[in-house]
C-alpha positions as CSV (number, residue, x, y, z in Angstrom):
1,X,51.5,-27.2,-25.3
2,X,49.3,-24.5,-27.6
3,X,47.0,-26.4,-28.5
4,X,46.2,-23.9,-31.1
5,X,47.1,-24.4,-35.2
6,X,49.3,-22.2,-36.8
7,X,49.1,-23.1,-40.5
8,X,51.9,-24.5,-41.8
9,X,53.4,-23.7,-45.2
10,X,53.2,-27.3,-47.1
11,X,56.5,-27.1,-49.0
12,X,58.6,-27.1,-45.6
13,X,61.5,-29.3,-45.8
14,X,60.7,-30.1,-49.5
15,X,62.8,-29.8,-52.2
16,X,63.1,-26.9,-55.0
17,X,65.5,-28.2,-57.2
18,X,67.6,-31.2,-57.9
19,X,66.9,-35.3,-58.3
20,X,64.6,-34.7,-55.5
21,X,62.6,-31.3,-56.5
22,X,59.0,-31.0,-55.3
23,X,59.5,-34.1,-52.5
24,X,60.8,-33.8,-49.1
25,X,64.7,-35.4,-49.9
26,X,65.4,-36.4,-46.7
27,X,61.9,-38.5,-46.3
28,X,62.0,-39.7,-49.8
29,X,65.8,-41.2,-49.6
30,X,64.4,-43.0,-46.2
31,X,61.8,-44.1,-47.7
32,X,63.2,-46.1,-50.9
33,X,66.1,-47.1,-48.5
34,X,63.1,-48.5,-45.8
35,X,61.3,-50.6,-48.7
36,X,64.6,-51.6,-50.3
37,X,66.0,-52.5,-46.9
38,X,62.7,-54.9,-46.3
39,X,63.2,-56.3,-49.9
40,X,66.1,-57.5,-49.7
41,X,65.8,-58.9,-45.9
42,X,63.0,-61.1,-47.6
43,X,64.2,-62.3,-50.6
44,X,67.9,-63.3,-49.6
45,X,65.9,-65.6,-47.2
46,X,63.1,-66.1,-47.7
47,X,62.4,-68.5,-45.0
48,X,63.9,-67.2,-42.1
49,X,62.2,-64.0,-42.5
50,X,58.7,-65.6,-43.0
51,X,60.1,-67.4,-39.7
52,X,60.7,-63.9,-38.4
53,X,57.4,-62.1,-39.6
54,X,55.4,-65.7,-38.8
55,X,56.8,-65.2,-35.0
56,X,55.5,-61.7,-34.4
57,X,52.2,-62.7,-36.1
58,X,51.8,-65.0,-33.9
59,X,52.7,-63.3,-31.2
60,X,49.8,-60.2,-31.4
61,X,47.2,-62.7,-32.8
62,X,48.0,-64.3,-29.4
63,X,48.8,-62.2,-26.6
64,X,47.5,-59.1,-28.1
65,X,44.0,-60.4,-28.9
66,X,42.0,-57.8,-26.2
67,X,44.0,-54.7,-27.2
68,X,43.2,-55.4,-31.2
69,X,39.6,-55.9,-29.3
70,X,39.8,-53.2,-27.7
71,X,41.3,-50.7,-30.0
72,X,38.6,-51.5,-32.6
73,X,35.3,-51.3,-30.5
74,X,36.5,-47.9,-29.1
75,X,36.8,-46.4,-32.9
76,X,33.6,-47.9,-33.9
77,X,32.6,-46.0,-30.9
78,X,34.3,-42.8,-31.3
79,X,32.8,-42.8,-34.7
80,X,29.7,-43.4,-34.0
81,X,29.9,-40.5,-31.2
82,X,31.1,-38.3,-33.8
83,X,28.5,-39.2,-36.4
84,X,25.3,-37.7,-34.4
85,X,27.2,-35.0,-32.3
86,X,27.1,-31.6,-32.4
87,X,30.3,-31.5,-34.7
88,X,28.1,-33.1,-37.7
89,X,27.6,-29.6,-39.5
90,X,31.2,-28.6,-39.3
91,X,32.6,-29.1,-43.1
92,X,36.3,-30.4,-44.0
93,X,37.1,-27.4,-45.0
94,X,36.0,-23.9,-45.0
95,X,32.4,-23.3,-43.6
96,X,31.8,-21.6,-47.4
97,X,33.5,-25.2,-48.9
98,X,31.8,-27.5,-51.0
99,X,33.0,-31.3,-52.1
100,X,35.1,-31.9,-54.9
101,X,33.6,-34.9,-56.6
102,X,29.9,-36.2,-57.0
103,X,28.2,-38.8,-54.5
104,X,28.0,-41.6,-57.3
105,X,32.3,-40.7,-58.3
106,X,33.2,-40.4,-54.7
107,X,31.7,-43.6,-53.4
108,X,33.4,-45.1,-56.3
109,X,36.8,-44.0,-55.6
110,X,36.6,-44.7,-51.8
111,X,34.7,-48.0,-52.4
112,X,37.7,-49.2,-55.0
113,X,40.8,-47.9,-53.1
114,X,39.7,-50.0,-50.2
115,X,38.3,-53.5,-50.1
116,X,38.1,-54.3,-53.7
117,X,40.7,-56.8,-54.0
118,X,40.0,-58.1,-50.7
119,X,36.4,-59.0,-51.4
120,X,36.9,-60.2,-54.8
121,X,39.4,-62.6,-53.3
122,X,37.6,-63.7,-50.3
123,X,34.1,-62.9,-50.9
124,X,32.9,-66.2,-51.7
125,X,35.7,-68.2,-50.2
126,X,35.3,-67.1,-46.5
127,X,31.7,-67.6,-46.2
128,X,32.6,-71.4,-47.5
129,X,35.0,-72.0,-44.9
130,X,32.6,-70.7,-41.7
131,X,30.0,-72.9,-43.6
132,X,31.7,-76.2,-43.2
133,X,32.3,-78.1,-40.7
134,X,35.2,-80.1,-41.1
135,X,38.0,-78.3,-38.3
136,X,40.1,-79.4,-40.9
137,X,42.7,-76.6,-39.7
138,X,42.9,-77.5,-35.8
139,X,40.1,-75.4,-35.0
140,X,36.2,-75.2,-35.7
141,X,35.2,-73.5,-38.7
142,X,32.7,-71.1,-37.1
143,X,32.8,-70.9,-33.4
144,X,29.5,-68.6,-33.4
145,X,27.5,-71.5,-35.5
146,X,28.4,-74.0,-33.2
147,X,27.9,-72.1,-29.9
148,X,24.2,-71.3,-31.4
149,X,24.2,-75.1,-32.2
150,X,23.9,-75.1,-35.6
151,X,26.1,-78.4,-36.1
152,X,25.0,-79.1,-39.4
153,X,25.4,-77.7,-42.9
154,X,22.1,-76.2,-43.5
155,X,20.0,-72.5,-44.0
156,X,20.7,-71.7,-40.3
157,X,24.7,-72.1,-40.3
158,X,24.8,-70.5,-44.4
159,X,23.3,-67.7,-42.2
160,X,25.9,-67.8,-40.1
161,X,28.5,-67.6,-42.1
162,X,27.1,-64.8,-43.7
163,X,27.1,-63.2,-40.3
164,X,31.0,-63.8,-39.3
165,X,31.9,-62.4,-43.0
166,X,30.0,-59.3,-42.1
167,X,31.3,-58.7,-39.2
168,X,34.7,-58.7,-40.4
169,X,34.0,-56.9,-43.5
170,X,31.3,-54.4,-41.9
171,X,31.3,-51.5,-39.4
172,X,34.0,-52.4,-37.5
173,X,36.7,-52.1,-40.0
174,X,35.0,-49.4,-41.8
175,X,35.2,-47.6,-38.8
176,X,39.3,-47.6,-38.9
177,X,39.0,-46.0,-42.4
178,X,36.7,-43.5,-41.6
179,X,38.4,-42.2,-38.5
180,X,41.6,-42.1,-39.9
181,X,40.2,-40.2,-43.3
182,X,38.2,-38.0,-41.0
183,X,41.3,-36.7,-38.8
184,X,43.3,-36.4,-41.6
185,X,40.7,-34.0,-43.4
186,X,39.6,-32.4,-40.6
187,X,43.3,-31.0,-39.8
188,X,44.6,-30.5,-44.1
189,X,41.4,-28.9,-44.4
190,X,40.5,-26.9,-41.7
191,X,43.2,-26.9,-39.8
192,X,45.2,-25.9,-43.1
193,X,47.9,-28.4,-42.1
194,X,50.0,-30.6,-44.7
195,X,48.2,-33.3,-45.9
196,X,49.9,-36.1,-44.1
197,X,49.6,-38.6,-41.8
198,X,51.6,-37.0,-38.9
199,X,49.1,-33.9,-39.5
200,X,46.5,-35.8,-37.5
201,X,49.2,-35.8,-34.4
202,X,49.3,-32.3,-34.0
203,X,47.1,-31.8,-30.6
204,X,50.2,-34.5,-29.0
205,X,53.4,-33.5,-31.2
206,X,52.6,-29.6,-31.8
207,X,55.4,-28.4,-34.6
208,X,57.6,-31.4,-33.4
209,X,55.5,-32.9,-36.4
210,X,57.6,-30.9,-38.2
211,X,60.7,-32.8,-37.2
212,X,62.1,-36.5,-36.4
213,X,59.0,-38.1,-35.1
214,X,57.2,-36.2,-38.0
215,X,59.0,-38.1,-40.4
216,X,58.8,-41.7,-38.3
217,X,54.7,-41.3,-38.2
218,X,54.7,-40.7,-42.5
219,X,57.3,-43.4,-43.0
220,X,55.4,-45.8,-41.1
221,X,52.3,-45.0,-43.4
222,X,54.4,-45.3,-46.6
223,X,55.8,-48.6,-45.3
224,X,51.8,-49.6,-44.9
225,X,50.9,-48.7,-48.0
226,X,53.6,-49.7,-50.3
227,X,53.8,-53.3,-49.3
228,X,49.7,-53.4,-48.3
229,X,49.2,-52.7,-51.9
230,X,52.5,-55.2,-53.1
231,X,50.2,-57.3,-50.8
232,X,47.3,-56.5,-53.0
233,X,49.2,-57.0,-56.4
234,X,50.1,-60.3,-55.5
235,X,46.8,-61.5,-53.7
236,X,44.9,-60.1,-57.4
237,X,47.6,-61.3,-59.8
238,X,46.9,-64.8,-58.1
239,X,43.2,-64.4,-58.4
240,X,43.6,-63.0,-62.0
241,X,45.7,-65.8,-63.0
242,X,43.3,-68.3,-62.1
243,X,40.3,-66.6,-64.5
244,X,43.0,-66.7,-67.6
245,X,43.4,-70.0,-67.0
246,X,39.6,-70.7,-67.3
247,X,39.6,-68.4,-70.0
248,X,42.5,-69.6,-72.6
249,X,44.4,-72.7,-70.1
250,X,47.3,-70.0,-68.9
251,X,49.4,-71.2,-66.3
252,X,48.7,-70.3,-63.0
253,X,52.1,-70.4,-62.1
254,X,54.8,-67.6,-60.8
255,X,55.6,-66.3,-64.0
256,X,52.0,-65.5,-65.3
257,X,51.3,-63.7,-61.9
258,X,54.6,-61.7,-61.9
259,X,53.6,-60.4,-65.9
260,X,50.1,-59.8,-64.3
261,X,51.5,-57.4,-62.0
262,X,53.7,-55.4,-64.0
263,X,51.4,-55.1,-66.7
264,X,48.7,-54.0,-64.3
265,X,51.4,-51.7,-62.9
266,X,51.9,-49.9,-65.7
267,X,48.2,-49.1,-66.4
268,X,48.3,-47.9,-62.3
269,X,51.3,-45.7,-63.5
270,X,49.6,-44.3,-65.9
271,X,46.2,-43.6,-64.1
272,X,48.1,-41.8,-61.1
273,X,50.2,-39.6,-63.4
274,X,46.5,-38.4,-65.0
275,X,45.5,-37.5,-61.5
276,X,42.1,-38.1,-59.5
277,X,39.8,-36.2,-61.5
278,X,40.7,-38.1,-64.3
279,X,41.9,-42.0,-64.3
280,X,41.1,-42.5,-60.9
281,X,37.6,-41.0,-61.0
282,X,36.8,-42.7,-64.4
283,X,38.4,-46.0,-63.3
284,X,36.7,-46.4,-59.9
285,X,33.1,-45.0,-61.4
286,X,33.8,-47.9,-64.1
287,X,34.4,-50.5,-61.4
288,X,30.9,-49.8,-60.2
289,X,29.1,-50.3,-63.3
290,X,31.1,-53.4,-64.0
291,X,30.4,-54.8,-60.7
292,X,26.9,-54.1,-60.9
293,X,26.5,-55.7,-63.8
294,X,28.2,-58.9,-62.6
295,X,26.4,-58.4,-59.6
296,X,23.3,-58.7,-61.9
297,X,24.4,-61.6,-63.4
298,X,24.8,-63.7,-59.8
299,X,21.5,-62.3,-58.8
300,X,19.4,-63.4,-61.4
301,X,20.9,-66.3,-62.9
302,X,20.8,-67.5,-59.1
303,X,17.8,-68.4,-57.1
304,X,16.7,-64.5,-56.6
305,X,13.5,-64.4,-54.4
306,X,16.3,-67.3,-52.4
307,X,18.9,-64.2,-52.2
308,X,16.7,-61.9,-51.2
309,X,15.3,-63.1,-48.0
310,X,18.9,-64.4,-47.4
311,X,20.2,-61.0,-47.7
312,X,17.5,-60.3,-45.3
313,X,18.1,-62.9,-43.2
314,X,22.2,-61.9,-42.7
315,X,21.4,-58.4,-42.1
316,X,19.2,-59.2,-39.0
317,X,21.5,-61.5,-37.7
318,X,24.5,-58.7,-38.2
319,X,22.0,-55.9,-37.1
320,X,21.2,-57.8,-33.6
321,X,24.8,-59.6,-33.1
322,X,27.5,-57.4,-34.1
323,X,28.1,-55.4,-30.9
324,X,28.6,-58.5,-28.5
325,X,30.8,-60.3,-31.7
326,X,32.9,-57.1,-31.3
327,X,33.1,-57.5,-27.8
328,X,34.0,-61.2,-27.7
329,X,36.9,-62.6,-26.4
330,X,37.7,-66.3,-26.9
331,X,39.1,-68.4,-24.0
332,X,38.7,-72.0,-25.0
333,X,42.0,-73.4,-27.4
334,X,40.6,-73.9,-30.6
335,X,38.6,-70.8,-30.5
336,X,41.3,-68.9,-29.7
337,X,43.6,-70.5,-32.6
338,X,40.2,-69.3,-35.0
339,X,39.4,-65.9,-33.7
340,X,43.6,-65.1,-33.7
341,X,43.8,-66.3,-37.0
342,X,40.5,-64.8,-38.7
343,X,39.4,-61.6,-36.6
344,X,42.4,-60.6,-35.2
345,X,44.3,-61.2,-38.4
346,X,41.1,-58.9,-39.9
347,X,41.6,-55.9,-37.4
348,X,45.3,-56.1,-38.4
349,X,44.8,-56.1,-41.9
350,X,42.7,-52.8,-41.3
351,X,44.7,-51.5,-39.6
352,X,47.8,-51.7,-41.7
353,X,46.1,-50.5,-44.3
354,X,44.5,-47.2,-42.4
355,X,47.4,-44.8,-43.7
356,X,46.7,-45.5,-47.1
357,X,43.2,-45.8,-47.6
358,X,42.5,-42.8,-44.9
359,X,44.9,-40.4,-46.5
360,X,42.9,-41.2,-50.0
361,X,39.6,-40.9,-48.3
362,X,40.4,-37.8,-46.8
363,X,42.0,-36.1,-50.3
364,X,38.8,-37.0,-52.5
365,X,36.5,-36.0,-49.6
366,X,37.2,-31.9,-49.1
367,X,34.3,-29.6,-48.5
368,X,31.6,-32.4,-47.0
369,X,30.2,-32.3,-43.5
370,X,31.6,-34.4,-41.1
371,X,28.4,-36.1,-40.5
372,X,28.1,-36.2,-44.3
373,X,31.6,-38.0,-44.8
374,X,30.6,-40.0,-41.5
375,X,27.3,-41.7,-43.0
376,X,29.2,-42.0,-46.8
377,X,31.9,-43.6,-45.3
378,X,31.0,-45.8,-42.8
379,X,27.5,-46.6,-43.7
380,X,27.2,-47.0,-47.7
381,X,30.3,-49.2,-48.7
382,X,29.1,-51.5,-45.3
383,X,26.0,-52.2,-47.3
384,X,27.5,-52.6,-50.2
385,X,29.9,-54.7,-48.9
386,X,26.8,-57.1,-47.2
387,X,25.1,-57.3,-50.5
388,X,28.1,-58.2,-52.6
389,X,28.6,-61.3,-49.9
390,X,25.0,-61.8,-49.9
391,X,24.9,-62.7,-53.6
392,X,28.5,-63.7,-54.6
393,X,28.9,-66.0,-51.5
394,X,24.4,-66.9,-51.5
395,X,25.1,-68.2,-54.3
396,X,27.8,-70.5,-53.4
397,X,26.1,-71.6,-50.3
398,X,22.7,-72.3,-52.2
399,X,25.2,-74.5,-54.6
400,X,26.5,-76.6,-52.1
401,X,23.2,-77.4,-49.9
402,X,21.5,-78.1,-52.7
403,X,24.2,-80.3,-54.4
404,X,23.2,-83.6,-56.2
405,X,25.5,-85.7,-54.7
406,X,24.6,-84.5,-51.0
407,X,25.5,-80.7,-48.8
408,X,28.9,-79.9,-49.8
409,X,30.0,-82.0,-52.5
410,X,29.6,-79.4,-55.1
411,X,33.4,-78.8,-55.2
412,X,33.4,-75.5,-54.2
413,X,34.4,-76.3,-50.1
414,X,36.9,-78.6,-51.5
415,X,38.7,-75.7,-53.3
416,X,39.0,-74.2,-50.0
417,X,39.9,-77.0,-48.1
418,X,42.6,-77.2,-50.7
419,X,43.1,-73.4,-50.0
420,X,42.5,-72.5,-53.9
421,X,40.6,-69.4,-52.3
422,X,40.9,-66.9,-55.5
423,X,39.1,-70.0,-57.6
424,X,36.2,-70.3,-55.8
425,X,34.4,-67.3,-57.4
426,X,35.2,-68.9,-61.0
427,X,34.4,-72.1,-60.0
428,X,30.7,-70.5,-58.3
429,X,30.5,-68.7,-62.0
430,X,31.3,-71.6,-64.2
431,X,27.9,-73.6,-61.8
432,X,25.7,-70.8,-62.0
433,X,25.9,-70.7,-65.8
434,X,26.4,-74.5,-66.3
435,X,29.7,-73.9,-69.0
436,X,29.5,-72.7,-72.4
437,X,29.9,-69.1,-73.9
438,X,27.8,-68.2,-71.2
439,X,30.0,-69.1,-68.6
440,X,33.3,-68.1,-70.4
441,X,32.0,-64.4,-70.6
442,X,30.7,-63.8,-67.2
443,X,34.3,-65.4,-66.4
444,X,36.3,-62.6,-69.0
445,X,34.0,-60.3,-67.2
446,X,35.3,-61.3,-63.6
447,X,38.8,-61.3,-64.6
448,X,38.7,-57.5,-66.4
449,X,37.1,-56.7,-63.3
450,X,40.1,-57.4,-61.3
451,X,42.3,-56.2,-63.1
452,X,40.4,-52.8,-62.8
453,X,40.3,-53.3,-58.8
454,X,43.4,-54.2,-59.2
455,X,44.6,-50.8,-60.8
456,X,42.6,-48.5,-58.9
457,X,44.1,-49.8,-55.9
458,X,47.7,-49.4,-57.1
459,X,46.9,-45.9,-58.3
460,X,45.5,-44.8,-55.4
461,X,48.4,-46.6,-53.3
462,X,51.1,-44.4,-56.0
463,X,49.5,-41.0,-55.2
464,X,48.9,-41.2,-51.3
465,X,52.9,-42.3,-50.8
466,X,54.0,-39.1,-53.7
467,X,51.7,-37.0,-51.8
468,X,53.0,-38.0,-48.2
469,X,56.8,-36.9,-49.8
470,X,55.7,-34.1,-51.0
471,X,54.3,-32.9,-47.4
472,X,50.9,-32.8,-48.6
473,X,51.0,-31.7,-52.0
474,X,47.6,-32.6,-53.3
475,X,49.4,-32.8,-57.2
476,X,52.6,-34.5,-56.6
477,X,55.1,-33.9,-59.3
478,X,54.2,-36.4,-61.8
479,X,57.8,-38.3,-62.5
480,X,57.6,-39.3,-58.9
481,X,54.3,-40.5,-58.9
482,X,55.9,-42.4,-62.1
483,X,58.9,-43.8,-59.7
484,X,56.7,-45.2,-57.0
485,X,54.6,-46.2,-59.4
486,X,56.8,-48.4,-61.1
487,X,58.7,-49.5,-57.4
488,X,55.1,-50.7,-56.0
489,X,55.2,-53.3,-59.1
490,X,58.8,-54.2,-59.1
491,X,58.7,-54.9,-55.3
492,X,55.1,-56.9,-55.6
493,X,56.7,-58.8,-58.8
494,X,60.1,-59.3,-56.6
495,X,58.6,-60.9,-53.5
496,X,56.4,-63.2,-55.9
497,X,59.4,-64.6,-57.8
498,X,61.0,-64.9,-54.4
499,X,58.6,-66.9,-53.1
500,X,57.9,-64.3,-50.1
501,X,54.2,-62.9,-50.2
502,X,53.1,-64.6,-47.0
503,X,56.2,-62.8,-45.5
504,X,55.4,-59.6,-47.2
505,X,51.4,-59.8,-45.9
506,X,52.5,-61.2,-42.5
507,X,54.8,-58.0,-42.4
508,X,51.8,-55.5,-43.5
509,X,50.0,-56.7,-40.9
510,X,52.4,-56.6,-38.1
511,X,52.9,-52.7,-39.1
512,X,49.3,-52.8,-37.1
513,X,50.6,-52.3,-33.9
514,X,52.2,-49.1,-34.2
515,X,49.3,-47.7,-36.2
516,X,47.3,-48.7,-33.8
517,X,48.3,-46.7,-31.2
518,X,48.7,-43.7,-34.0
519,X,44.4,-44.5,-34.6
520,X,44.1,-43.8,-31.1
521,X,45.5,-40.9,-30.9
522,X,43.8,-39.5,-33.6
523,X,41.0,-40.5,-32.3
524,X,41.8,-38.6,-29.2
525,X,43.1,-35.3,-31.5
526,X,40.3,-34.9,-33.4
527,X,37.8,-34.9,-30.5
528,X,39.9,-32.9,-28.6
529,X,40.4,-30.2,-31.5
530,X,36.8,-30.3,-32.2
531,X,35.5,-29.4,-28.5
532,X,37.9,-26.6,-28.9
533,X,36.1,-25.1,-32.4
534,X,34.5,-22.3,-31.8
535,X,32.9,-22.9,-35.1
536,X,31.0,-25.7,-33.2
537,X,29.5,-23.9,-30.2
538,X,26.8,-21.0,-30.1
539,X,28.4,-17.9,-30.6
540,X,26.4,-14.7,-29.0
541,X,25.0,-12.1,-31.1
542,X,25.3,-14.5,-34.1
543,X,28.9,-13.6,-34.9
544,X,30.5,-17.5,-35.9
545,X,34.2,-17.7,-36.5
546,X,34.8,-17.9,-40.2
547,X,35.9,-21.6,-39.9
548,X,39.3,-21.3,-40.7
549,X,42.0,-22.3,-38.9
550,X,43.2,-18.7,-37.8
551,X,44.3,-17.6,-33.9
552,X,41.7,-15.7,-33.4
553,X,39.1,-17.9,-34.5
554,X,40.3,-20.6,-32.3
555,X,40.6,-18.9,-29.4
556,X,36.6,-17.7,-29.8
């Protein structure tokens, strides 16, 4: 095959008139059919298909534990290869291309498109779990405390729990984002392909990207996006629900969750049909403020000199552990049933989500150098991450070895021994500020600042799927973007009243396995296409290619 890019005019296949006009008609009528298909498959019953999805979960946590390994530690490694190669200088984008957005709005809308929901929810909660000791769930708690023999619930295992919520929030699975937002720009960009998720294939399909297995590669991203952020509705509505009942006494019951989401869904509506420049990149740069500020508020109304050298403290262990934690493979029972249902379940979850948060990396981040977008993306939300569990879950930890009544009786492990995960972080708010107004306003602030995670996410989710119909359209017509919009709530809202979000999330994550093997191609496409730029060797007599994606360029 040529392994040469023609560029590719972006509106093939799509639509110039009718119902259908600026998407690709075929893809789009697939699409809705796909997620209604699903829908329905889950809520006529409910418990046969969590029976169904439970099955195959268990299934790759279990006999696919080394190739989720595996798949993960090789991109860490191909980013990290990429990061300090020769290929650093080369922009995403014309050599003369510069980036769209700020540093400050950029992180912002990369950092809240990602893990917000996901941290908010488990942030404090995990770090409780790996802190206890109970095995209350038919396996240990923290298989890497106990093998460094740290039995007891003191400093050394809080550190350690810190360490295993790193790792699974850190480099590793920032690496799957960054990759995939890295192909995907490198080949839109430069390459001038659509930008789309089967773009990234072209070095192993050519112009059958164009056709049948094309179309299977985008549908499988819109089926990762749409129900990872349904996922993401419903794991935030939960979470949400539980601050409003700290707040005014609301029910935390299915019907407060499903008004949650459509009210949030119509603010995400809203936000995508304004476009990046405007709702997202306000929305996201808000989010940051806000969470600083709460940040602030854990920080100092917590022991802050304690914080600090435990911040300091989990970064050394992460710094000096986290390559043979990637690398570990458990062998004994109850250490398989923990790392099947934590790290695997992790690198899944990642993964599912890849198509989604890649494609929105890779649209925000035109014109930056790869070793620019490699550092931005991989390095500064992993700190960001470490500090946010540092303080939010610190805190928490501090709480419950320093409890009156004795190490973890300050309520806060019972909540997640009762699995009341989203509550913990109200319930580590309403201890640092001992009640009163105090307390009820850092709690209002919390919940307002889920509900703007919340959105950004759903936007985000809403313009990635219209943009993937519209074969790469970086403004997709804006009464689409109002229809997806609107389907990502009413599916989200659907499952919840059905009783099938653990089905749903067990779904999203079983939708890792074929990604997977799309992430390693990729991987393999992009390094490939990158040895082959002449833009990235020494060219004689100082003529260098223009950095476009013509013939003769390539062929320098």
């Amino acid at each position: 095959m040529d392994d040469k890019f023609e560029p590719a005019p972006q509106g093939r296949g799509v639509a110039s008139s009718g119902p259908m006009k600026g998407l690709h008609s075929g893809m789009s009528i697939a699409a809705k059919a796909m997620v209604a298909a699903f829908v329905l498959f889950t809520i006529l019953n409910v418990d046969f298909a969590g029976e169904v999805f439970g099955g195959i979960r268990s299934w790759f946590e279990s006999a696919l534990r080394w190739y989720y390994i595996s798949v993960v530690v090789v991109v860490l490694g191909v980013c990290a290869f990429l990061m300090f190669s020769r290929f650093g200088s080369i922009r995403l984008g014309d050599d003369d291309s510069r980036p769209e957005f700020g540093n400050f709005s950029w992180f912002a809308m990369l950092f809240s498109a990602s893990i917000s929901i996901g941290i908010m929810f488990f942030g404090v909660a995990e770090p409780l779990f790996y802190f206890d000791t109970a095995a209350g769930w038919g396996y240990p708690n923290n298989p890497f405390a106990d093998a460094a023999g740290h039995g007891t619930m003191d400093l050394s295992r809080a550190v350690d729990a810190v360490l295993v919520t790193n790792f699974h929030w850190g480099l590793h699975g920032w690496a799957i984002y960054t990759l995939t937002g890295l192909a995907l720009g490198y080949f839109a960009f430069r390459k001038k392909l659509p930008l789309t998720f089967r773009s990234a294939l072209y070095p192993v399909l050519g112009e059958r990207i164009y056709g049948p297995a094309g179309h299977a590669v985008d549908l499988l991203a819109i089926f990762g996006t749409v129900f990872g952020i349904a996922t993401s509705l419903g794991l935030g509505a939960t979470q949400m629900a539980e601050g409003l009942n700290a707040l005014f006494g609301l029910s935390t019951g299915t019907s407060t969750k499903v008004a949650l989401v459509l009210a949030v869904s119509v603010v995400a509506t809203i936000s995508a049909v304004s476009g990046i420049g405007k709702g997202i990149r306000i929305l996201s740069e808000w989010n940051i403020l806000l969470t600083l500020l709460l940040l602030g508020f854990f920080l100092f109304a917590g022991p802050t000199q304690w914080l600090a050298g435990f911040f300091l403290n989990s970064i050394g262990a992460y710094v000096t552990k986290f390559v043979p934690m990637g690398f570990w493979t458990a062998s004994a029972p109850g250490d398989v049933a923990w790392q099947g249902g934590w790290t695997i379940f992790y690198w899944g979850w990642w993964l599912s989500w890849a198509p989604f948060v890649g494609m929105f990396i890779a649209r925000i981040s035109r014109g930056r150098t790869i070793r620019e977008f490699m550092f931005g993306a991989l390095l500064v939300p992993t700190v960001m991450a470490f500090a946010w569990i540092a303080i939010f879950a610190g805190n928490a930890l501090y709480i419950e070895m320093t409890a009156e009544g004795g190490v973890g009786t300050a309520g806060l492990i019972a909540m997640v021994n009762n699995w009341n995960l989203g509550g913990t972080l109200f319930g580590t708010i309403d201890l640092l500020a001992g009640g009163g107004w105090l307390s009820w306003a850092v709690t209002a602030l919390a919940t307002f600042l889920l509900a703007t995670w919340f959105i950004t996410s759903a936007d985000s989710g809403t313009l990635v799927v219209t943009t993937i119909l519209s074969m790469g359209n970086p403004h997709p017509p804006r009464r689409h973007r109002i229809v997806w919009g609107a389907a990502q709530g009413i599916v989200s809202a659907a499952l919840l009243m059905a009783g099938g979000l653990t089905a749903l999330q067990t779904a999203a994550i079983a939708a890792a396995l074929p990604i997977s093997i799309l992430v390693l191609l990729m991987a393999a496409g992009i390094v490939k296409s990158l040895a082959d730029d002449a833009s990235a060797r020494p060219q004689p007599h100082g003529e260098a290619p223009d950095g476009t994606s013509l013939r003769a360029d390539l062929r320098a």
